[in-house]
N, C-alpha and C positions, 0 to 999 in steps of 0.2 A: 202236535209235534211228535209226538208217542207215535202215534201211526207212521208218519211219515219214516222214522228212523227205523223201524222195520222193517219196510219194505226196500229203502236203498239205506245200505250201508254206505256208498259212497256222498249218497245228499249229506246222511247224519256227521262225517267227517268235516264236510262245507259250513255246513252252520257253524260248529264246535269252533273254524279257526275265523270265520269273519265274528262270533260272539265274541271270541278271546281277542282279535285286534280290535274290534268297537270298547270292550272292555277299557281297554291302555288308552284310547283317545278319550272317551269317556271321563275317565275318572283325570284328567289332564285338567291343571285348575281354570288355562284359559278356556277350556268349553262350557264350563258352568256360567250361564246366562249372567249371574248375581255378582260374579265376579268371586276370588278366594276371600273366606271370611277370616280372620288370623285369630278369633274368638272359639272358633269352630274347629277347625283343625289341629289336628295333635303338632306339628312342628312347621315353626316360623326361622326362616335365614336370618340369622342377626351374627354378628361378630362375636366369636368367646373371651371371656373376660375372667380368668381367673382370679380368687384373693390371694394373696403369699402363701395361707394354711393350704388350700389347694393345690398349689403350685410344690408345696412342699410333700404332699399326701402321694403326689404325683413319682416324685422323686426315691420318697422313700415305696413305693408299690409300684412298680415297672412293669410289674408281670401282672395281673388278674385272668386267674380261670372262670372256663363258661361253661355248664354244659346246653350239648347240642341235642334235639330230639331228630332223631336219623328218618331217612324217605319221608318229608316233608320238600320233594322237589317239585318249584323251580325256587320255595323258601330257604329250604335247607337242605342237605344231603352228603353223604358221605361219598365222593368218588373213591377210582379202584386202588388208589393212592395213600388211601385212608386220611384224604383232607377235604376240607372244609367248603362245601362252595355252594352255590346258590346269593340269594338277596341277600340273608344275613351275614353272609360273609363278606360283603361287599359294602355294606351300613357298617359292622366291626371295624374294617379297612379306613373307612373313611374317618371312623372316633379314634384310629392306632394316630391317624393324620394331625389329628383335630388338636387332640390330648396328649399323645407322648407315651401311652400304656401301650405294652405287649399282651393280646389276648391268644391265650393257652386254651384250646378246644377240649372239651372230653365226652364224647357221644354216648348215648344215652339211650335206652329203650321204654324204661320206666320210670314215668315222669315222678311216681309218687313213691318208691323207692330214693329218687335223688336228691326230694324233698325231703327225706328224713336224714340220709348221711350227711348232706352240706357240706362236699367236699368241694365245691366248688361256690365264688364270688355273683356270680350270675347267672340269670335260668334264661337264654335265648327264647324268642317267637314262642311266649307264653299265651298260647288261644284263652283271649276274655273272653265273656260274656256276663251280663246279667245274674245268668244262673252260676255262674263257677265263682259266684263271692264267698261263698266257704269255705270251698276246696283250697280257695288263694286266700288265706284270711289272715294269714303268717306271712304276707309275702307284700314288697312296696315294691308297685309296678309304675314303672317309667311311663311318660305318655307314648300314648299308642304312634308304631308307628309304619306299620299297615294296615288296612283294613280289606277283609275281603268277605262276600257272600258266601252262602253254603248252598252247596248243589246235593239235588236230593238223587243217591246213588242207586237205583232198578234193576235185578234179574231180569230180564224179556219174559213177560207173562205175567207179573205183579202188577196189581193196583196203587198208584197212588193214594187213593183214599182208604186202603184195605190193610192196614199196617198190622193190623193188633196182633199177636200174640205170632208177629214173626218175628225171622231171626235176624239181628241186628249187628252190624260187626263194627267194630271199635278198635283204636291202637288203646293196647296197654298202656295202664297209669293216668288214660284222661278223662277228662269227665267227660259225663252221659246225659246226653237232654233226658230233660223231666217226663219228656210222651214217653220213654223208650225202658220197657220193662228190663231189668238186670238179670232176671231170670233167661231171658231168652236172648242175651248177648253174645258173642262167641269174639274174643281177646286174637288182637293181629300183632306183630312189633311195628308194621309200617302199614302206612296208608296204598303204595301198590300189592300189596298183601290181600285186604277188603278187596281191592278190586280184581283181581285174582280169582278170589273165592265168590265174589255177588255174580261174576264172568260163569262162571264153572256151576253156581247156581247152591254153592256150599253156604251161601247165606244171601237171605233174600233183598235188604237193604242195608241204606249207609249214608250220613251227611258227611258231606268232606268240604274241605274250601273248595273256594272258585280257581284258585291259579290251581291247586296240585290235581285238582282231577282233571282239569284240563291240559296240563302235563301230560298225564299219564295215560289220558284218553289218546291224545294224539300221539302219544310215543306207541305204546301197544295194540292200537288198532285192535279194543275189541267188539266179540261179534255179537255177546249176548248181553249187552247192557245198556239200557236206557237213563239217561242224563236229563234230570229236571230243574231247572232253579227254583230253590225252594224259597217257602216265605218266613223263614226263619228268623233270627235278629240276626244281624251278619256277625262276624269274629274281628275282633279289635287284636294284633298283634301287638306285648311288648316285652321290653326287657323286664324281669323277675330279680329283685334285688335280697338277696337270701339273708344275707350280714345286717340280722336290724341295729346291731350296736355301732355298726361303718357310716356316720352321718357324711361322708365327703363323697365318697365313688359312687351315689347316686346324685347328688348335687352334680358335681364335675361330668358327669356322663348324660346328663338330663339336658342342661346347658348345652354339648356339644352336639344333643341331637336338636335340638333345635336349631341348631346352624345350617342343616344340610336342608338346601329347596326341595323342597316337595317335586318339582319335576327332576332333580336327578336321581330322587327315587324310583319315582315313574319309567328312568330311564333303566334303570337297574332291572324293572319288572320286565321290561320288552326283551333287553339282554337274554335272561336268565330265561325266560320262556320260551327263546326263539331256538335256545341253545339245546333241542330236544335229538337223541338215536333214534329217528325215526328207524322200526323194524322192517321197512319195505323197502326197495330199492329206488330210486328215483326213476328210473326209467318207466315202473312198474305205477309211480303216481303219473305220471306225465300223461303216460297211455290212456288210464281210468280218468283221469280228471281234469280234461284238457279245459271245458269250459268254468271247471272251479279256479281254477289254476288263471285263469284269464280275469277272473271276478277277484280275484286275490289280487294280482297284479295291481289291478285298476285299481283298486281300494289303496295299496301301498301307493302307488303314485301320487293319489289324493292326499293321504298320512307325509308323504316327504312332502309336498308341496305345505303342506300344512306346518310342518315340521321346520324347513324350511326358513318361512314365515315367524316363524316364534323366532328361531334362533339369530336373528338380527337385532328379536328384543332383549335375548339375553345377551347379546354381545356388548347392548348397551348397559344391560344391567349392571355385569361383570364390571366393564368401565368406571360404573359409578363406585361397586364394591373394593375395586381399585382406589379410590382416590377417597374413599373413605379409611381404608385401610393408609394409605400414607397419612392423612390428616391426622387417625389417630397415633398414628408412630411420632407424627412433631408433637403432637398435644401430651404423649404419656412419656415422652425425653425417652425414647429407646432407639438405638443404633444398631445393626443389623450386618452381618458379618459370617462369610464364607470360608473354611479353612480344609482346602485339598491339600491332605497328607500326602497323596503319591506326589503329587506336582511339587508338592512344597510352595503352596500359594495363596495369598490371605484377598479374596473380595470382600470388598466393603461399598455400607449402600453408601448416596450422597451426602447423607444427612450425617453419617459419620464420618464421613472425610473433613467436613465443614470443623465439628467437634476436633479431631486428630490436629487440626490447623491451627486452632485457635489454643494451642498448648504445645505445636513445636510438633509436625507432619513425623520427621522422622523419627525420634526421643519418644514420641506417644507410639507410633508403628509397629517400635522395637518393645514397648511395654506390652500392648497387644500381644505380638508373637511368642513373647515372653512366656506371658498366661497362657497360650493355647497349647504351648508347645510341653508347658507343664502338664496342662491338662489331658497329652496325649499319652504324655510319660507316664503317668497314671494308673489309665486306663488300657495300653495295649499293654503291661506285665500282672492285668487283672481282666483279661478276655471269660469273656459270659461263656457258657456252656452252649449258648443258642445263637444266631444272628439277628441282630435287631437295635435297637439303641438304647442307649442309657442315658443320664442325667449328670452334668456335673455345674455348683455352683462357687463361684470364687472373686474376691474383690481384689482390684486393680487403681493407684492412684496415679494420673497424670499431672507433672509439672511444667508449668511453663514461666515466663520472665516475672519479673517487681511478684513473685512470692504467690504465684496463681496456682493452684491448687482444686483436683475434681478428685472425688471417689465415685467408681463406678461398681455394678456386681453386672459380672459376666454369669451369664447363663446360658450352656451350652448342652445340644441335645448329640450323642455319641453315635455315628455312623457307622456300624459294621458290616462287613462282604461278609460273604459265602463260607468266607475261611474264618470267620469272626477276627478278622484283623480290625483295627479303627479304619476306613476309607477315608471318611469326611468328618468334620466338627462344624456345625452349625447353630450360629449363637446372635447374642446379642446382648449390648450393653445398657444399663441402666443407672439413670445416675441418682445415687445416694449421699449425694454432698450435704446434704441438709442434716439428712439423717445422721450422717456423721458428724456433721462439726455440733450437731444437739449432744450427740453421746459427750463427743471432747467436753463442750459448757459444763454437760452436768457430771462427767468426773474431775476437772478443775474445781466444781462449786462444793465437790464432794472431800476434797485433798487440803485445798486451800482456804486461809483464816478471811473471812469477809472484809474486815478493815486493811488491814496490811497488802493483802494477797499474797503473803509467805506461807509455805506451807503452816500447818495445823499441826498439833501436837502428835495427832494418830498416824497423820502418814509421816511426817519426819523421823518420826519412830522406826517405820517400819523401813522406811528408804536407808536410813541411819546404820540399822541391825542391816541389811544387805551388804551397804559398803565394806563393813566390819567385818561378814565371810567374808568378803573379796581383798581383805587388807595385804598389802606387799609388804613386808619389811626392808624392801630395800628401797621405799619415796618414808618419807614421813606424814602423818594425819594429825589433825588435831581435833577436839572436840570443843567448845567455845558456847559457855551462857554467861548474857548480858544482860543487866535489867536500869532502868532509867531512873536514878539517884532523886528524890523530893518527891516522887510524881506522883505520889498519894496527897500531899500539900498542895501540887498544882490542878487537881481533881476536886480538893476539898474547896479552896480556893477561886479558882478562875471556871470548874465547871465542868461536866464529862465532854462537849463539846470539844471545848480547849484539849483536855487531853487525849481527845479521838483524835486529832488535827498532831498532838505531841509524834502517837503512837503510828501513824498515818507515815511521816515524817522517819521514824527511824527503819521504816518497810523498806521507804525507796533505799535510805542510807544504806541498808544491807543487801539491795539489791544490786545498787550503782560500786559499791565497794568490793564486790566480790567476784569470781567467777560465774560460770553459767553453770559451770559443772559442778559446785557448792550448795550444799543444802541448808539453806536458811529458813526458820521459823517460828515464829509466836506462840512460846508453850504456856503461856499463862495469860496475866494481866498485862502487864510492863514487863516480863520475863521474855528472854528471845535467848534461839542457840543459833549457831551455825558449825557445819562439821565441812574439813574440808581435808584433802587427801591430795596426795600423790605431788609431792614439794620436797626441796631435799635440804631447807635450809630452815632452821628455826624463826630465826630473826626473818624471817618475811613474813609471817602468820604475825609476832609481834609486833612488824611496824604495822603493818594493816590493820592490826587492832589500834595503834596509836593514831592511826590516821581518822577511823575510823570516831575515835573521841574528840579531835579535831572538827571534821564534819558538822557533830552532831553541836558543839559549841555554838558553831558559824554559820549553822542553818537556821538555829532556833537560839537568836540572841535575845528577843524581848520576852524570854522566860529564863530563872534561875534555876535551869536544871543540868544534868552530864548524864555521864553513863560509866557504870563501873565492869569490870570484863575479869572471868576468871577463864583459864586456858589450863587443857588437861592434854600431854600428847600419850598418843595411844603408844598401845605397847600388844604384843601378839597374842596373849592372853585377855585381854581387855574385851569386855563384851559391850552392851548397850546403860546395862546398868551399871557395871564399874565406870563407865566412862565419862557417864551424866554425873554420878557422885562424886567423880574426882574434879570438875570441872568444877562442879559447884560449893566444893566446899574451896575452890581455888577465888571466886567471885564471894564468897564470906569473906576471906581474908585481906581481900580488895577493898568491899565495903568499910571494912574496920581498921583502913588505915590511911581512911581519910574521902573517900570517894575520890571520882574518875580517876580511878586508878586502873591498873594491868598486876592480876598480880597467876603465878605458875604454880599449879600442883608439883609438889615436889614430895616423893615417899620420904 
């Protein structure tokens, strides 16, 4: 091959682009005889499944920096623009997709300088190998998710086999194969840099990848270098996870790469390799290279026809990724939901409309609009600095007839233009009705006395003390403890049974005898209060209590007990503890003079 490329510069251009399109079909998984191994391969298409802590890591870090190592093109590279583009820009693109993170680029020339400041989350298209376990020994690398050969780089007149004690050129900050002496290196910032200098003959070799020297082979058309594939171990590409203490943003980003197929990778490489400034004019190749130019053709025709062929499979593939994607939308109860802020316009998928129905189409619609429309409110008079989107999450309850009841958490990803206004809100519902009527259970089980289910002494306290700041002097309140006359004798006597059943019994009485909006509860044994407000007559509080002694006669006649009741009315000074004092020593004076009695705190 050496010879050959010598003598026609033009043959040596022919091989270079049918090796680099054999390359791309090549490494395409249906060509492999064996089929794709998913044991084998660094990244399998599976649907991403975040935990809530994810999801939240997500939310609260929007942004993650990367840095980028520059003239790694058709991998990486810095256009005249000073952004981002090549494959890794376009894998990044597809995890902004995936994930929800905005990645923040910051190019780089020295790898191991960048390694020491750690101003940045991520180390883009870190070259593995075998030998650079050292160099990365501080560093949790994502699975690979390129792979490419190394092409052994030639002055014209050099030996392949004659290496020793030449001079070797290398980009800054990366490591050095083990053959390759340090003393006779010479440091480049970019990979078209070595080839520059191996051209001009300022340095006599160089390993590089397979795609950037064949990049930059066919972009520069040069005249004094010969191109070998070496037999080197080839270079594994991955993400460099810098933050060992960050256990989520490699989990959540390892996950996402595994989502994306390996042939729309594949397809990213053809893209970004094809996308070369050739420095010759076309008319100038046409001339020279009429029968390469014809041998290429043929070849592409074969590749689309091929190309062709596959994509019927994925069209079925995608079908199925479809309808696995809806399955798991019914099985994970999530509803899915489009909101054009310029239209002023809410899409919703079917499976929501179904849900919206089932709780009253228009009443839930308008709850919907509700939440989104807060959620803009929000968000457009707290505009990011940059365009891109943000996170917001919020829960929503839908009611419908006979006391039907859903909580949902809307989870919405924030769309902004150019101008960083909100454009779009794109979201989806999740229902946490479980979750919540568990919370309601266990702050009821937390509030409430077990036997009665009247409040418990800790929270009537605390609910008690509230009303008291809220007190009006212009309704009247009262405060009211009662306790049930014998029932130490009917305990001693008939049994705790019996007088769970007693105690049981004066629960409902206080619950059926009173308002809703009265706080009744079990502060002791047989000890009960009830506090009730905003009434403008005395004598109603007292007949209720008489009523209340009545009841308790007429419910529980095959026992000899009552209920004695002392009643304290509040006054604007009265706190929790004057009030309980007064009440109770109004229920002493009851007791002692005669039982079921009613008798009033009186200063």
């Amino acid at each position: 091959m050496r010879t050959i490329l010598k003598k026609n510069k033009k043959k040596r251009l022919t091989v270079i682009l049918i090796v680099l399109f054999l390359t791309f079909i090549i490494h395409s998984p249906e060509m492999n005889a064996e089929g794709p191994d998913p044991n084998k391969g660094p990244l399998k298409s599976e649907l991403l499944s975040l935990s809530e802590e994810e999801q939240q890591y997500i939310i609260e870090n929007p942004h993650i920096s990367v840095y980028v190592v520059d003239g790694m093109a058709p991998i990486q590279y810095q256009d005249e623009n000073g952004q981002l583009q090549g494959i890794t820009r376009k894998i990044f693109h597809e995890l902004e997709i995936k994930t929800g993170f905005t990645f923040e680029y910051i190019f780089i020339e020295d790898i191991r300088s960048a390694l020491k400041e750690r101003q940045a989350k991520i180390m883009a298209a870190i070259p593995f190998t075998f030998e650079d376990t050292e160099f990365y020994e501080d560093i949790q690398l994502s699975p690979e998710y390129l792979t490419t050969n190394q092409i052994l780089i030639l002055h014209e007149g050099e030996e392949a086999t004659h290496l020793k004690n030449k001079i070797y050129g290398a980009v800054i900050g990366s490591p050095i194969p083990s053959s390759v002496d340090r003393r006779t290196t010479v440091f480049f910032h970019t990979r078209e840099e070595i080839l520059d200098a191996v051209d001009k003959g300022d340095v006599d070799f160089s390993f590089i990848n397979g795609f950037s020297a064949s990049y930059y082979l066919l972009q520069n058309s040069y005249d004094h270098i010969v191109s070998i594939p070496s037999a080197i171990q080839n270079t594994e590409l991955s993400f460099g996870y810098l933050d060992k203490d960050d256990p989520f943003l490699s989990k959540i980003l390892n996950k996402a790469l595994g989502t994306i197929d390996p042939d729309q990778i594949q397809n990213y490489i053809v893209e970004e390799a094809t996308k070369i400034d050739r420095k010759v004019s076309l008319q100038v190749v046409f001339n020279n290279f009429f029968t390469e130019i014809t041998t290429i053709v043929f070849l592409f025709i074969i590749g689309l026809g091929y190309l062709t062929f596959r994509s019927r499979k994925d069209e079925k593939k995608i079908q199925l990724q479809n309808n696995r994607l809806l399955a798991l939308s019914e099985l994970s109860e999530e509803y899915f939901y489009e909101y054009d802020v310029i239209q002023d316009h809410i899409s919703i998928s079917d499976e929501l409309k179904v849900l919206l129905n089932n709780y009253g189409y228009k009443e839930s619609l308008l709850v919907l609009q509700r939440g989104l429309k807060k959620t803009f409110s929000e968000h457009s008079h707290h505009p990011k600095m940059i365009a891109g989107h943000n996170h917001s999450v919020e829960n929503i309850v839908l009611k419908g007839g006979f006391e039907k009841k859903g909580t949902y958490k809307m989870v919405n990803l924030i769309i902004r233009n150019n101008q960083h206004d909100v454009s779009m809100i794109i979201g989806k519902l999740m229902d946490i009705s479980i979750f919540e009527r568990e919370k309601e259970t266990l702050k009821i089980k937390a509030e409430r006395d077990g036997l009665t289910k009247l409040y418990n002494y800790e929270s009537s306290r605390e609910l008690i003390k509230e009303r008291l700041l809220q007190f009006d002097s212009s309704f009247l309140a009262a405060f009211i403890v009662l306790d049930i006359d014998y029932f130490k004798s009917v305990n001693d006597t008939l049994g705790h049974q019996e007088g769970n059943r007693i105690l049981q019994k004066m629960g409902k009485l206080l619950l059926n005898n009173f308002r809703k909006s009265d706080i009744p509860a079990r502060i002791g044994g047989d000890e009960f209060c009830i506090f009730v407000d905003k009434f403008t007559d005395r004598e109603q509080v007292i007949e209720k209590c008489h009523e209340l002694i009545e009841s308790m006669s007429e419910t529980i006649h095959d026992v000899p007990i009552s209920i004695s009741i002392g009643i304290a009315f509040i006054k604007e000074e009265d706190n929790y503890q004057t009030a309980f004092k007064h009440a109770d020593e109004a229920l002493y004076k009851a007791k002692g003079s005669g039982r079921a009695r009613i008798a009033i705190y009186e200063e």
